[in-house]
SERO-4910 file (N, C-alpha, C, O; in steps of 0.05 Angstrom, whole numbers):
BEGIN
 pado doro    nc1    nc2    nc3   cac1   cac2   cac3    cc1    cc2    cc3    oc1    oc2    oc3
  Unk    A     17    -24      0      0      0      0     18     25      0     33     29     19
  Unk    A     17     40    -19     31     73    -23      7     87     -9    -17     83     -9
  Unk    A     28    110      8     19    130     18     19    155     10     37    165     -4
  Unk    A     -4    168     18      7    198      4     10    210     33     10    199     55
  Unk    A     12    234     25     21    255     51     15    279     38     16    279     13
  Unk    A      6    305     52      4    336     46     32    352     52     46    353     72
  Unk    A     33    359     35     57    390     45     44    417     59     20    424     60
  Unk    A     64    427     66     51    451     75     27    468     59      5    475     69
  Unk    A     37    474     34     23    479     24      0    464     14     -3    466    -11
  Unk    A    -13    453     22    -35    426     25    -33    408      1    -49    390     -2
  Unk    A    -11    413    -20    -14    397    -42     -6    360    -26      6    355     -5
  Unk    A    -19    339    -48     -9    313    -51     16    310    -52     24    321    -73
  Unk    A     39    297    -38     64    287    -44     66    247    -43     52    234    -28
  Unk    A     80    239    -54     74    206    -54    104    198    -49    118    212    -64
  Unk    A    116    184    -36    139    184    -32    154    165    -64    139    157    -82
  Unk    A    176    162    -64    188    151    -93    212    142    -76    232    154    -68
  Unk    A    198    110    -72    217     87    -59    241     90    -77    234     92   -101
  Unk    A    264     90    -73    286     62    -86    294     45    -80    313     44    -64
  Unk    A    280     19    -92    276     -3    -99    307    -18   -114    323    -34   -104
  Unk    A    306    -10   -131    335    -18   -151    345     -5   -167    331     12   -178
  Unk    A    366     -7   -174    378     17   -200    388      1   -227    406    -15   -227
  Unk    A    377      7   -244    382    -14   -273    415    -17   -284    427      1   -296
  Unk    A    424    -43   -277    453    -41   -278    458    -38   -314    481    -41   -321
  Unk    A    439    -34   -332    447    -35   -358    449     -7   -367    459      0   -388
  Unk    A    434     18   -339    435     39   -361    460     65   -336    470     88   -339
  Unk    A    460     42   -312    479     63   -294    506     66   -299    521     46   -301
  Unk    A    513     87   -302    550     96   -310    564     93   -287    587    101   -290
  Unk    A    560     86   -268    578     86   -250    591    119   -234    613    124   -224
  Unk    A    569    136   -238    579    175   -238    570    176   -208    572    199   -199
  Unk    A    561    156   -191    557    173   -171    543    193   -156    546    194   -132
  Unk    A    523    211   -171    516    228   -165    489    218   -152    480    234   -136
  Unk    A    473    195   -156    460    188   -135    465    186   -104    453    192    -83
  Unk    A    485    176   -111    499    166    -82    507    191    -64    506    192    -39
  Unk    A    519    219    -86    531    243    -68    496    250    -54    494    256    -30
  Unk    A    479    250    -67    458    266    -56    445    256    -35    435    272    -20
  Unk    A    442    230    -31    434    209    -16    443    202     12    464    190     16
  Unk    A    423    210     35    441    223     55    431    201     73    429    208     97
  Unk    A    422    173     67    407    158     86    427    131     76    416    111     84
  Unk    A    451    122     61    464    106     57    457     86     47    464     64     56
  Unk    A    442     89     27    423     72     11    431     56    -10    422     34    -17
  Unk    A    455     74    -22    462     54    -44    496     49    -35    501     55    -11
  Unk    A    516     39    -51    540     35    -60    545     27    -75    535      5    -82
  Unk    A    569     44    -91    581     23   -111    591      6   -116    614     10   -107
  Unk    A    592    -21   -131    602    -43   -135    617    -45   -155    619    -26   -170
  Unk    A    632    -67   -160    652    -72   -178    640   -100   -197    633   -122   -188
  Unk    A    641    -90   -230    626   -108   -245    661   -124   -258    682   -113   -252
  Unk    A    658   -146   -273    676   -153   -283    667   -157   -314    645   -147   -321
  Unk    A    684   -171   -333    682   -163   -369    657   -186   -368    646   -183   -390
  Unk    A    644   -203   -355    622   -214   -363    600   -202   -348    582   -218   -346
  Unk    A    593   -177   -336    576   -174   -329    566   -178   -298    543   -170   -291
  Unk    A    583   -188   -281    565   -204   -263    592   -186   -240    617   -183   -240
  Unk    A    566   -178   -220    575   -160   -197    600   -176   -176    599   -200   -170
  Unk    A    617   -159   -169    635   -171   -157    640   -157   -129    659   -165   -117
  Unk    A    625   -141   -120    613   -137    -94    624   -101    -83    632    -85    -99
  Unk    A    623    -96    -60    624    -68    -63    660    -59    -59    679    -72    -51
  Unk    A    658    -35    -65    683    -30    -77    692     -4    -50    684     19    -51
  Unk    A    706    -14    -32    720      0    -11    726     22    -13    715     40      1
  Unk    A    746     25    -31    766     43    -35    780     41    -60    785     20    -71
  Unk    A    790     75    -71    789     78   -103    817     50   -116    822     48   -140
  Unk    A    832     34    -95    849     13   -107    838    -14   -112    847    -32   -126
  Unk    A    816    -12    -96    797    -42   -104    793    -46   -130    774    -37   -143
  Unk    A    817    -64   -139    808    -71   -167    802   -109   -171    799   -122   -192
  Unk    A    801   -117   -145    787   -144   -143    807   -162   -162    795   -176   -178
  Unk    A    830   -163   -163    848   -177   -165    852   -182   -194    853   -204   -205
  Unk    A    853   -152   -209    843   -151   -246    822   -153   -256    817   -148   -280
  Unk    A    808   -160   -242    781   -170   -250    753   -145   -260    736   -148   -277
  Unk    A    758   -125   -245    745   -102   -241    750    -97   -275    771   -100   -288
  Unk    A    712    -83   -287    718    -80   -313    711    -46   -317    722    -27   -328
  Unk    A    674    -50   -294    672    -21   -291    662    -23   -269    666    -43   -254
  Unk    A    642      0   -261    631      3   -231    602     15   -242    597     31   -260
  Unk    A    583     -1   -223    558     10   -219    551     16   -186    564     14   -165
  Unk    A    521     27   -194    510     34   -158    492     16   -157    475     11   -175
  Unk    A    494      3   -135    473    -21   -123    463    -13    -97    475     -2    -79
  Unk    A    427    -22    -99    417    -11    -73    429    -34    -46    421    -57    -49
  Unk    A    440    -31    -31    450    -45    -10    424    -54      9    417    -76     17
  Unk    A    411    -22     13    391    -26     44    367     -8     31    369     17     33
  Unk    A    345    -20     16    319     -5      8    312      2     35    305     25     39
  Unk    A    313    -11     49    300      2     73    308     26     96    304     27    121
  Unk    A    321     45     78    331     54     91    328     91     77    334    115     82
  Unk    A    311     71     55    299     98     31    274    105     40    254     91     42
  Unk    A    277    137     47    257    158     55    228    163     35    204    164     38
  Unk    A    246    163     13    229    165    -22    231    187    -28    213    193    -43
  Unk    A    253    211    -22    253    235    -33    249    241    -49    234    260    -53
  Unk    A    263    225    -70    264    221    -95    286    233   -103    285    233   -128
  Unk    A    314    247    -94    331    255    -95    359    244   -120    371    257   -136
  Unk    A    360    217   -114    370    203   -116    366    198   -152    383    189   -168
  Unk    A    339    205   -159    330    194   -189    327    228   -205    320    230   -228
***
């Protein structure tokens, strides 16, 4: 069940869960993550076939060559307000 809520100004607001982030169209830029103040996502380390190789510490984690590029993965949905910030 989605909720709505009023703003001050009495309009409708609906919150905008994140749920997941589509690893085919994310660049790996981050800028979800800068705005995102509830620790919701991180980025991970993909390798040349595609398949996630888990989250990426620090900018030398290159997972032993393996690292091909980097996406953002939701870690903790539950931890999303639904600002919508993030999208």
């Amino acid at each position: 069940m989605m909720r709505t809520f009023t703003t001050r100004d009495g309009s409708i607001w609906m919150p905008s869960y994140l749920t997941s982030i589509d690893s085919k169209t994310c660049i790996g830029c981050c800028r979800c993550f800068k705005v995102c103040s509830r620790d919701v996502m991180h980025l991970h380390g993909v390798d040349d076939a595609g398949e996630i190789l888990g989250p990426c510490d620090d900018e030398d984690d290159d997972f032993d060559g393996k690292l091909n590029s980097m996406i953002m993965v939701v870690d903790d949905a539950g931890r999303c307000i639904g600002c919508g910030a993030c999208g």
